[in-house]
LUMKE-227706 format. One line per 4 residues: number of its first residue (from 0); their letters; for each residue z, x, y of C-alpha. Coordinates in steps of 0.2 Angstrom, whole numbers, plus 5000, padded with zeros to 4 digits. Layout:
# residues N
NUM) A) Z,X,Y  ...
# end
This chain:
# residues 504
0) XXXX) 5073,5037,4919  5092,5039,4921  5090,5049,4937  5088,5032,4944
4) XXXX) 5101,5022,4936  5107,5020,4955  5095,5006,4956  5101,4996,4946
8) XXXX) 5113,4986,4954  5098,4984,4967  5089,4977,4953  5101,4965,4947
12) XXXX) 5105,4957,4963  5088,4956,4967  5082,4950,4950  5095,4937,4950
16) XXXX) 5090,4930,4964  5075,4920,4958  5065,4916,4974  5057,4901,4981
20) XXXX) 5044,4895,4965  5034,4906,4955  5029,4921,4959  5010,4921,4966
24) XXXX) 4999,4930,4978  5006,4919,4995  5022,4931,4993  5013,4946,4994
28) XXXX) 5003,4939,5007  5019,4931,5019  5028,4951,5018  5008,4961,5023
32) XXXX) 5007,4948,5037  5026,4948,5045  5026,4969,5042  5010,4972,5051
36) XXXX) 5013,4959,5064  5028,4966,5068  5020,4984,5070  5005,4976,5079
40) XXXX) 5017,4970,5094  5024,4988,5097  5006,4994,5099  5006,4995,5120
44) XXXX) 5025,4999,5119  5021,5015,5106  5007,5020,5117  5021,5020,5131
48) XXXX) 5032,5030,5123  5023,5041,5117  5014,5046,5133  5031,5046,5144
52) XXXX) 5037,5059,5131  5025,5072,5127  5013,5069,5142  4996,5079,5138
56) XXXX) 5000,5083,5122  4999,5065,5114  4984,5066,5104  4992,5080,5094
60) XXXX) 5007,5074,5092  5001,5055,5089  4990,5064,5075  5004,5077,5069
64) XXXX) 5016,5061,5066  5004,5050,5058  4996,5064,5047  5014,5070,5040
68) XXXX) 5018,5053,5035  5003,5048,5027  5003,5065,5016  5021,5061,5015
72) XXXX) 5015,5044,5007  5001,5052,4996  5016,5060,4987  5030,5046,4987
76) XXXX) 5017,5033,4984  5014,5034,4966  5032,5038,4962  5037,5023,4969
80) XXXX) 5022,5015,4959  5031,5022,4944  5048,5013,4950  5041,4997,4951
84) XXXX) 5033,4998,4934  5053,4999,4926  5063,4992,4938  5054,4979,4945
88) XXXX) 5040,4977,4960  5052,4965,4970  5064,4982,4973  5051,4994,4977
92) XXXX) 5044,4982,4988  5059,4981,4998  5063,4998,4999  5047,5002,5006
96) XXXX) 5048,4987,5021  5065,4993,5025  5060,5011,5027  5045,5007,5035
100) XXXX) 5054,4997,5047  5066,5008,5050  5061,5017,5065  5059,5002,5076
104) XXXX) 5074,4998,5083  5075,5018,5089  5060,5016,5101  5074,5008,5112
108) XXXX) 5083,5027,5114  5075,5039,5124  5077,5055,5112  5065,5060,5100
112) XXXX) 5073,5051,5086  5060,5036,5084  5044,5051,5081  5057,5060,5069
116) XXXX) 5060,5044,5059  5042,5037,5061  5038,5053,5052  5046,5051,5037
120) XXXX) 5045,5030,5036  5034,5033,5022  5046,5039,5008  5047,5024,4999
124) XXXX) 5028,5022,5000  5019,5009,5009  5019,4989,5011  5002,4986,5007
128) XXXX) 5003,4995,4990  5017,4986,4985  5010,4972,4988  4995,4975,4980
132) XXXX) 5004,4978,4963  5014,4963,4968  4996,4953,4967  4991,4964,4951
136) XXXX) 5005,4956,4942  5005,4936,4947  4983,4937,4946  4973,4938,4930
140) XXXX) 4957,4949,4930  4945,4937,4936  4953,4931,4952  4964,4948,4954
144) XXXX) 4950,4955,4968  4951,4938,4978  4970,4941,4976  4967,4958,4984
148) XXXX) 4955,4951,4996  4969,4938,5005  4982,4952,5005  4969,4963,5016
152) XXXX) 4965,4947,5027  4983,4947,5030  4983,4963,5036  4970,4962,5048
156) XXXX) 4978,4945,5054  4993,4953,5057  4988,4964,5070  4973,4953,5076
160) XXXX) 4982,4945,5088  5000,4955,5089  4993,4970,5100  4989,4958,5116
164) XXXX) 5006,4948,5112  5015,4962,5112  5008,4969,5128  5010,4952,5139
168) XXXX) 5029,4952,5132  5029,4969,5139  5023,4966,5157  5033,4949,5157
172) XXXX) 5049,4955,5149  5048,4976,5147  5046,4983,5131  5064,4983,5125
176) XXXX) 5060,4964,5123  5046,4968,5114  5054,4980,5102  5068,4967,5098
180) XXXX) 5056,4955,5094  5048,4964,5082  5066,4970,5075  5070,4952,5071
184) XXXX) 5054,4947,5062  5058,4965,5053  5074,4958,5049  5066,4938,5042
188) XXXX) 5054,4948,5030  5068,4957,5025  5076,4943,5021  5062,4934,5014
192) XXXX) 5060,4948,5002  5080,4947,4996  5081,4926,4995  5061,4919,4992
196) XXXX) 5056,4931,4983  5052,4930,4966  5051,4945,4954  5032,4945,4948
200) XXXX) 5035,4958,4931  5043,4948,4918  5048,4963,4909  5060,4969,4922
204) XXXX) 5067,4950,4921  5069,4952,4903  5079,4970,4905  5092,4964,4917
208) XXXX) 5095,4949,4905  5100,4960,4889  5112,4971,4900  5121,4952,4907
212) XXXX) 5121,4949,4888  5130,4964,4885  5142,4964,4899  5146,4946,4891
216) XXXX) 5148,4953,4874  5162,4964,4881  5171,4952,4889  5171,4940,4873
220) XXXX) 5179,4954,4863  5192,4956,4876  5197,4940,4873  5197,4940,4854
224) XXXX) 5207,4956,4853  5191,4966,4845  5195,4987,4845  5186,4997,4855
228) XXXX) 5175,5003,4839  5168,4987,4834  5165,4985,4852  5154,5000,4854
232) XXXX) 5146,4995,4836  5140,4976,4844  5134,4985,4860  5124,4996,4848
236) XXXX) 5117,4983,4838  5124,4991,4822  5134,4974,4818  5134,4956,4823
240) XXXX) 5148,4949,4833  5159,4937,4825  5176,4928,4827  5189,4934,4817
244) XXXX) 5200,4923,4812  5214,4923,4798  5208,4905,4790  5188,4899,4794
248) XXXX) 5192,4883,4805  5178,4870,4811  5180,4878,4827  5175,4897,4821
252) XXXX) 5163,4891,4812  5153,4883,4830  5158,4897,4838  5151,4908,4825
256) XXXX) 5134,4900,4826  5133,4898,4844  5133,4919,4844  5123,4921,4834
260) XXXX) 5110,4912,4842  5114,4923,4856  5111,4937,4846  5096,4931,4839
264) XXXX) 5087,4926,4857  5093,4945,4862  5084,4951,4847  5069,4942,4853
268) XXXX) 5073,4949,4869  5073,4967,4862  5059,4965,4849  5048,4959,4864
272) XXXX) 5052,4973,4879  5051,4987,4862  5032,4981,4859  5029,4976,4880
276) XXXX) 5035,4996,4882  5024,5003,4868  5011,4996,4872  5012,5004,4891
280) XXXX) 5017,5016,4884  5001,5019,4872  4989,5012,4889  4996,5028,4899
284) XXXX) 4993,5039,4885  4975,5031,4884  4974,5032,4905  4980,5050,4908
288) XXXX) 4976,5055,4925  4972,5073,4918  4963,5067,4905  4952,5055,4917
292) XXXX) 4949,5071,4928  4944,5083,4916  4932,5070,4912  4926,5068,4927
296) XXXX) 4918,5084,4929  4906,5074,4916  4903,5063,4925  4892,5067,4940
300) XXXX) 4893,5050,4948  4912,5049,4949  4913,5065,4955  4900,5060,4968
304) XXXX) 4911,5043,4973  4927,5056,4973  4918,5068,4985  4910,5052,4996
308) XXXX) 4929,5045,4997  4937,5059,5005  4921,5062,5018  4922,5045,5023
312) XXXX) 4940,5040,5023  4947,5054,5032  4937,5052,5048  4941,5035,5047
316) XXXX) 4958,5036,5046  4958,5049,5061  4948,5037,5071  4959,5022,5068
320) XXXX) 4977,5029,5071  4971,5039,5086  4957,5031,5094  4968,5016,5105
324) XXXX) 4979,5031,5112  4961,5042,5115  4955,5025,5125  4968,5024,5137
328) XXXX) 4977,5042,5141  4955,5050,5142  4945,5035,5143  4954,5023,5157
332) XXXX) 4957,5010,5148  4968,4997,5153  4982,4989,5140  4973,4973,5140
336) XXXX) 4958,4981,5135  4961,4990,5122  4974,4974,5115  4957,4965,5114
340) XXXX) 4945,4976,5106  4961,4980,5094  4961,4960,5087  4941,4959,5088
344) XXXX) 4939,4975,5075  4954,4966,5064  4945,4951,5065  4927,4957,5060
348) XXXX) 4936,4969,5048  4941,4952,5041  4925,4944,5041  4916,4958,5034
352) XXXX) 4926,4960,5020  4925,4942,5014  4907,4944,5015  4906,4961,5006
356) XXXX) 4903,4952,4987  4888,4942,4997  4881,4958,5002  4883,4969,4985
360) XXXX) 4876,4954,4976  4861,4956,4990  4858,4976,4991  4869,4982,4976
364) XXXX) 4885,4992,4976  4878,5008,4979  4866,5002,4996  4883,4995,5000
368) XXXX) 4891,5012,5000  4875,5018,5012  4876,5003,5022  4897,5007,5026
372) XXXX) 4891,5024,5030  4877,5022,5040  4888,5010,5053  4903,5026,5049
376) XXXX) 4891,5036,5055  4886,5028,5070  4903,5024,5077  4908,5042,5076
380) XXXX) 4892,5046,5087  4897,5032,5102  4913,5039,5101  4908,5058,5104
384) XXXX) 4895,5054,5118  4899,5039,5124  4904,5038,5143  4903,5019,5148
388) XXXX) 4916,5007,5139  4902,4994,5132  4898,5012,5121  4917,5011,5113
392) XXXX) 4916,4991,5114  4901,4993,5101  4909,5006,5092  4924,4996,5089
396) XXXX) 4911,4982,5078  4903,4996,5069  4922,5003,5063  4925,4984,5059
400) XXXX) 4908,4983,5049  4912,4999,5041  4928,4993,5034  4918,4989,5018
404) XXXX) 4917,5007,5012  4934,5009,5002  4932,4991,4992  4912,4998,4988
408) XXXX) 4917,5013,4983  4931,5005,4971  4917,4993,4966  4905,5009,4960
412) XXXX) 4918,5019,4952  4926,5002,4940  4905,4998,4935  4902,5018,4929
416) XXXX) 4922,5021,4923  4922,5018,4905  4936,5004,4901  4949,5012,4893
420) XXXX) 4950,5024,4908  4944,5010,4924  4963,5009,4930  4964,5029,4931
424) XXXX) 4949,5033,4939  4953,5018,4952  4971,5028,4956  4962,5042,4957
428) XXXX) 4954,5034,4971  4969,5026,4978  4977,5045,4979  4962,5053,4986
432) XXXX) 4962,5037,5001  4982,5041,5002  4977,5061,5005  4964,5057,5019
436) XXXX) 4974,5046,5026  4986,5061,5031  4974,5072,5033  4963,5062,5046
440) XXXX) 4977,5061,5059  4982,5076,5056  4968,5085,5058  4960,5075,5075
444) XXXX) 4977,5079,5084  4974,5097,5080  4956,5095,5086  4961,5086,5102
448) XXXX) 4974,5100,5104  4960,5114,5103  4947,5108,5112  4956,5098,5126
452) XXXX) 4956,5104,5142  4974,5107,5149  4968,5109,5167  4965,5088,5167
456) XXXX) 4982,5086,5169  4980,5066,5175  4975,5057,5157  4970,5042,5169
460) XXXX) 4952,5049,5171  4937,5051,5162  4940,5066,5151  4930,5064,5133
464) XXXX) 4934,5077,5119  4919,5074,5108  4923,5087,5095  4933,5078,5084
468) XXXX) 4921,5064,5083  4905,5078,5080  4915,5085,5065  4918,5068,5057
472) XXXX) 4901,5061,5061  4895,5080,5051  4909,5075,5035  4898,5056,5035
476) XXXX) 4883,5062,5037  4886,5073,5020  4893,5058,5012  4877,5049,5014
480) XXXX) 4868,5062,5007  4880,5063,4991  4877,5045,4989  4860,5048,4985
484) XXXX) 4864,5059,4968  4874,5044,4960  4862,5040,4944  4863,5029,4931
488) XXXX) 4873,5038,4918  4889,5036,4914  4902,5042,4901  4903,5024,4894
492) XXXX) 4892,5018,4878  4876,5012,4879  4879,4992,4880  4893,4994,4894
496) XXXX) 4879,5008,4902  4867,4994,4902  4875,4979,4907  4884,4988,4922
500) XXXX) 4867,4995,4929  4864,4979,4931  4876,4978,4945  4868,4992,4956
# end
């Protein structure tokens, strides 16, 4: 990986700096908060701007900008994942809040720079899966999905409240208060990220180490007039550093043995990255994504929970990054109202997602999956032909409620993915959530575009486009009937066959 050798003064910086503790789950958990609180106060102020700038076209351009970047994320997310896994989470993490953050401050201009920027925010993949991998490393297997579990939470308490904030500052103070604001609190979790801290991979720790010892081993043989071979033969290992000396003194003899102490704690150092990396090594080779998907035409069930992923997450993610624009420029909502039914879906998303290991341990994962749908389904409908606001109100709860669909679906797919292969078939997951989450937007702005009426020229008034909605209510309707064909046979053996049954 030398073509990001760049990095590495990143890394040693930042790996240097050893944070405030250990590193555990409240880390990940402070950074998802501050960055989508910060995003959640610019909620009113980015439905400002981006009315005052492309008037009835901003439902497609809301969807173009949010679709680009999240297929931009699809693509940049899991090589950023592959970053972190040699360079260390802490750098990737801080890549992608800086990125993300950077088009803030540009909502202040008038141009068309902060879309532009906006659009392309996602090219050091997101927050959230950075901190996910963050919580991966400082959690063991048991508690790692109650570690997953808060890092979500934060993310719906961070724009809970932060849309009605954001919009009172604006009425009080105007919205370039409102943006500075959140450009400051950018700024703390930045700085957060640099000086409290912690890097959570260990081995990353241990590689920065070995590269101090050799930078040290150069500067003791300048000082003990060592030729430039024998320097080049210690940094290679091929012999041990020792003082030279004409006559063997007390004091080259201490010296002597306090190197090669060194050397023999970097040998450790060395012999325990070496096994650390084959072993990675032989786990990829083992959880080839190719592999996992030539395997998976196998498998009918996680072919089925592939399929039931896109269908579901894509409407969804249309709905979610289009729907408080849709409200107020065709609906006539106020700023208010649409700041309020924002924090109630974030905290019933909350709510139902704690509650979602009660209700698999009631119904199973798989009626899980059919309950997510089934409320997916209905939300899609109130928003198609609904025409009073208690209508969107209601189907603002059910979007909350069917917030459990991703972690069900993730819950199916790890019960009928054999071991060896259960982390693969879960990124295969994650990518295909990535895609539809690009292709959502994307695809509801071009909607919205087609079927819009342009002679409606005030988006004060009542002026519904229930086509989108129709089409995604048809994609979740499909996906309920698909979950009917997940069975009970998997590509494990028979005992892990049996015991996960047991779960559904």
């Amino acid at each position: 990986m030398a073509q990001f050798k760049f990095l590495r003064p990143l890394v040693t910086v930042l790996v240097n700096r050893s944070g405030i503790g250990k590193a555990s789950v409240w880390h990940a958990v402070i950074v998802t908060f501050m960055h989508y609180f910060s995003w959640g106060l610019l909620t009113v102020p980015f439905i400002e701007k981006l009315s005052g700038s492309f008037g009835n076209r901003v439902l497609l351009v809301d969807g173009l900008v949010y679709g680009v970047r999240g297929i931009l994320g699809f693509v940049t997310t899991p090589v950023m994942g592959a970053i972190s896994d040699f360079r260390g989470r802490k750098v990737v993490m801080l890549l992608a809040v800086a990125t993300t953050y950077a088009p803030i401050p540009f909502m202040m201009l008038k141009s068309w720079w902060f879309f532009a920027i906006l659009t392309v925010s996602s090219i050091c993949g997101s927050t959230y899966s950075s901190s996910l991998a963050y919580v991966a490393d400082t959690t063991s297997v048991e508690n790692r999905s109650k570690g997953y579990g808060f890092v979500a939470a934060s993310f719906g308490a961070g724009i809970a409240f932060s849309p009605s904030l954001g919009n009172y500052l604006m009425k009080s103070y105007g919205s370039a208060s409102v943006i500075l604001i959140a450009t400051i609190t950018g700024m703390m979790n930045i700085l957060f990220i640099i000086f409290a801290v912690p890097e959570s991979l260990v081995l990353k720790e241990k590689k920065v180490m070995l590269n101090e010892m050799n930078d040290n081993k150069v500067e003791d043989t300048k000082a003990e007039d060592i030729s430039p071979k024998e320097k080049k033969e210690i940094l290679n290992g091929e012999v041990k550093l020792t003082v030279e000396s004409k006559k063997p003194t007390s004091q080259n003899l201490v010296a002597s043995k306090e190197q090669d102490q060194e050397l023999n704690k970097e040998e450790n150092l060395q012999n325990d990255l070496t096994e650390k990396e084959k072993d990675d090594t032989e786990s990829l080779n083992t959880s080839d994504l190719w592999k996992v998907l030539r395997k998976s035409r196998k498998d009918k069930n996680l072919l089925v929970i592939y399929f039931i992923t896109f269908l579901s997450i894509w409407p969804f993610a249309g709905v979610d990054s289009t729907a408080p624009v849709y409200l107020k420029t065709n609906m006539g909502f106020e700023y208010e109202e649409v700041s309020m039914m924002l924090g109630l879906l974030s905290v019933l998303a909350i709510t139902s997602n704690i509650l979602l290991g009660y209700i698999m341990n009631i119904v199973g994962a798989k009626w899980s999956i059919r309950l997510g749908l089934l409320l997916l389904f209905l939300q899609m409908l109130f928003f198609g032909f609904g025409t009073h606001h208690w209508m969107y109100w209601l189907s603002s709860i059910l979007a909350a409620l069917a917030t459990i669909i991703p972690a069900a679906n993730n819950a199916v797919a790890s019960i009928y993915a054999s071991p060896e292969n259960r982390g693969a078939v879960l990124g295969i997951i994650s990518g295909i959530e990535c895609l539809s989450e690009g292709v959502g937007p994307a695809f509801f702005g071009l909607l919205f575009f087609i079927f819009q009426d342009d002679s409606d020229t005030d988006l004060k008034v009542n002026s519904p486009i229930p086509m989108p909605f129709v089409i995604s209510a048809i994609s979740v309707f499909v996906a309920i009937v698909l979950s009917g064909f997940i069975q009970k046979d998997t590509l494990g053996n028979e005992e892990t066959r049996d015991a996960n049954e047991s779960h559904l």
